[in-house]
N, C-alpha and C positions, 0 to 999 in steps of 0.2 A: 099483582102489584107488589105482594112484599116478597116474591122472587127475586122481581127486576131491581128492588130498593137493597136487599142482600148482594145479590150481582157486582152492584155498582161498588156498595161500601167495599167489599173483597177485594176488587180492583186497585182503589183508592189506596188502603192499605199494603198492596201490594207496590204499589209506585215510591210511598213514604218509605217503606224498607229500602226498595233500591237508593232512593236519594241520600238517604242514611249511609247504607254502603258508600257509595260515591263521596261526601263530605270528608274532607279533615277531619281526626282525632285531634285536638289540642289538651287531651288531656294531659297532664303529668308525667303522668308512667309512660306514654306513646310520644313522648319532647326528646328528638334525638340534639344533643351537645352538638358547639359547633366546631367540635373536631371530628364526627361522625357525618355534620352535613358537609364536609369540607371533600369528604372522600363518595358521596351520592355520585351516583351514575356511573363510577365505575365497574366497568365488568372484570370478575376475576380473572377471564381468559387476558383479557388486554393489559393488565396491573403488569406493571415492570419484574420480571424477577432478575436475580443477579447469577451470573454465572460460577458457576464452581471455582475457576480460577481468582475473580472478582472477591469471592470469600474467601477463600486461602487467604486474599492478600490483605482483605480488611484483620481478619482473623494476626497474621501476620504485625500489624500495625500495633493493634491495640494490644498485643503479647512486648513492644518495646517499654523499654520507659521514657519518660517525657522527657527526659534529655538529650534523647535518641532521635526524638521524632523533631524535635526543636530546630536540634545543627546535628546531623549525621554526620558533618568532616569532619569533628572537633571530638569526636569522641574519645578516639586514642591515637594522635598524633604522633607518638613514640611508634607506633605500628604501623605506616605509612611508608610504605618505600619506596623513593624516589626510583623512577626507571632510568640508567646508566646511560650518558650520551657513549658514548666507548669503551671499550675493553679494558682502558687504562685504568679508570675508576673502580672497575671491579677487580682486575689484579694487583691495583695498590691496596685499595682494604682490606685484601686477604693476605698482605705482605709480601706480594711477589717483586716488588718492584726495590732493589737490592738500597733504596737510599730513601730519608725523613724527612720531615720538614720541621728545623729547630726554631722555634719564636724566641727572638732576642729582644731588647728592651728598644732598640731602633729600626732592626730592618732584621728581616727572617733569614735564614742560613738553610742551606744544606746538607744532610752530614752524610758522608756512605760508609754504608757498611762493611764495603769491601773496597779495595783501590781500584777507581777506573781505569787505571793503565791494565790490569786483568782479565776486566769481563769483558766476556765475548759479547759483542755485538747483534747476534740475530739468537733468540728476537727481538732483545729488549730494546735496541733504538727504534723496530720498528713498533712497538709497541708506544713509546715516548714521542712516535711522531702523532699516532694516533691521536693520543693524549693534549697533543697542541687545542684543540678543539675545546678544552675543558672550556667549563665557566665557572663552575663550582669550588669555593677555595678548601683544601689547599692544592685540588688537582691542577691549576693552570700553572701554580710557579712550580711547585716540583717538576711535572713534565718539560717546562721551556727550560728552568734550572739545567736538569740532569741529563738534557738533549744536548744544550750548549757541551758540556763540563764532559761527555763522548768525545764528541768532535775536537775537543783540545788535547786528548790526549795523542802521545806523541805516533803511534803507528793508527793513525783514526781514517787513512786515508785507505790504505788497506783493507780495514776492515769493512769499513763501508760501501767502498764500490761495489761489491757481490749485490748489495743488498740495496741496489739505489729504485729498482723498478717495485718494491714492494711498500719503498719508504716515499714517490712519488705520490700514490694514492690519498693518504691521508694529509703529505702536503695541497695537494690541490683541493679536498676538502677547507683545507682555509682558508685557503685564498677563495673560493666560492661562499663564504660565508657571508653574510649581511652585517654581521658583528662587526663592529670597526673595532673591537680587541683582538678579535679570530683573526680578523685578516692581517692588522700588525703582524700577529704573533708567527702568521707564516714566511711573511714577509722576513721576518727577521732570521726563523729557520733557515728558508732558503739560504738565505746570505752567508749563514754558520755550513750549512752542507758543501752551496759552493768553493769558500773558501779552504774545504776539506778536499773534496776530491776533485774540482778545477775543471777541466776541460772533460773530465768523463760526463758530467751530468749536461753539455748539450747534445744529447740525441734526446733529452726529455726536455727540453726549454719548449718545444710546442705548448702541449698540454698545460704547461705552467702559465705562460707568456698570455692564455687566452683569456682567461679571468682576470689576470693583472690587468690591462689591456682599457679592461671595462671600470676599472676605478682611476685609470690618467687623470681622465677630466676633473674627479673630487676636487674640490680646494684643498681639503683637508687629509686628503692622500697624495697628495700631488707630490711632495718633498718626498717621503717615503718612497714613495715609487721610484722615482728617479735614481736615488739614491742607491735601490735595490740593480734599479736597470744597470748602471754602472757598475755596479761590485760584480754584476754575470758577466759584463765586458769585460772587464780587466783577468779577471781569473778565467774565460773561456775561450778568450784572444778573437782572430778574426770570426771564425764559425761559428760561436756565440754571437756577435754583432750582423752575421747576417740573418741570423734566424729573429733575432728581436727587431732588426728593422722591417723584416718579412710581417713581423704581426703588430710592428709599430711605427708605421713608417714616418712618424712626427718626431722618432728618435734622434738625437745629438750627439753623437761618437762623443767619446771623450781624449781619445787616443790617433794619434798620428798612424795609422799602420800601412 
């Protein structure tokens, strides 16, 4: 009898330990923070780690200063170099381009360094046609400036013919511009070239004529154009007038021929 009453209580005792085990600790010492239960259940294998590159760059970050990290374009604005729409802007900064631009108290001036009736022509007018394209001042008026102020001089017509198939390129660039300054600005070119060497520059009226073409219709180009149409009649005579009716056939001779 007092076997089986031993038996039993060992049992007993042995159930209350496991229950024991089992229950919650609320003790004190065993209270995890609720920044420790925030993070339960996570297993180490599965926890995010960052990749080597990912700290480089955090590492990277927190090495600037916070002025850095704020507005990074503003940092040093003097060190910032604008990328050059053409070659003209980079050979006028470096002062290849033989003439300045004088600011006067009404209207800006030209000045050259050397007489234009002198300078040779190639490269520098093809370099000046390039240039038409500017937008940046004071690259736009110097190059139409120094373009025009070529072409008047008195053997301009000579010189330039050699050079009409390399100075066609960056005219058509203007005229394919969206800029309604660019395009003027070729416009107006064209008009100073033809007036220069006349009837040689239609075997290029295609290429030219094609993008014109596409701004008739502007309201706001409309006069211009026109305008231009006629000054390539008059100075390129009949073969002129047939190639512009070829690609404009809405054209209006101006001329009896």
């Amino acid at each position: 009898m007092s076997s089986s009453s031993s038996s039993s209580s060992k049992e007993k005792s042995i159930q209350d330990s496991r229950r024991a085990e089992r229950a919650p600790n609320h003790s004190p010492s065993n209270r995890k923070s609720p920044k420790q239960r925030r993070f339960v259940g996570i297993a180490p294998a599965t926890a995010a780690r960052k990749s080597p590159s990912q700290n480089e760059a955090r590492a990277a970050r927190f090495s600037q200063k916070p002025s850095q990290r704020l507005n990074p374009k503003t940092i040093d604005p003097f060190n910032e170099k604008k990328k050059a729409k053409t070659m003209f802007s980079v050979i006028y900064s470096s002062g290849g381009i033989p003439c300045r631009l004088v600011h006067g108290s009404v209207k800006h001036k030209l000045h050259w360094d050397i007489d234009p009736e002198t300078i040779v022509f190639d490269p520098l007018l093809i370099t000046l046609a390039e240039g038409l394209r500017e937008t940046d001042h004071p690259y736009p008026f110097v190059a139409r400036e120094a373009f025009r102020d070529l072409l008047k001089t008195s053997d301009a017509d000579v010189k330039a013919k050699p050079l009409l198939e390399k100075i066609i390129a960056p005219l058509r660039a203007c005229l394919i511009s969206s800029k309604a300054d660019v395009f003027r600005a070729g416009l107006t070119a064209l008009c100073q070239l033809s007036d220069s060497v006349r009837e040689s520059l239609n075997p290029h009226l295609k290429s030219l004529l094609s993008p014109i073409s596409k701004r008739m219709l502007e309201k706001d180009m409309r006069d211009c154009v026109a305008s231009t149409l006629q000054q390539l009649e008059v100075n390129g005579g009949k073969d002129a007038l047939a190639v512009i009716k070829l690609k404009i056939p809405t054209y209006s001779s101006i001329a009896s021929w």
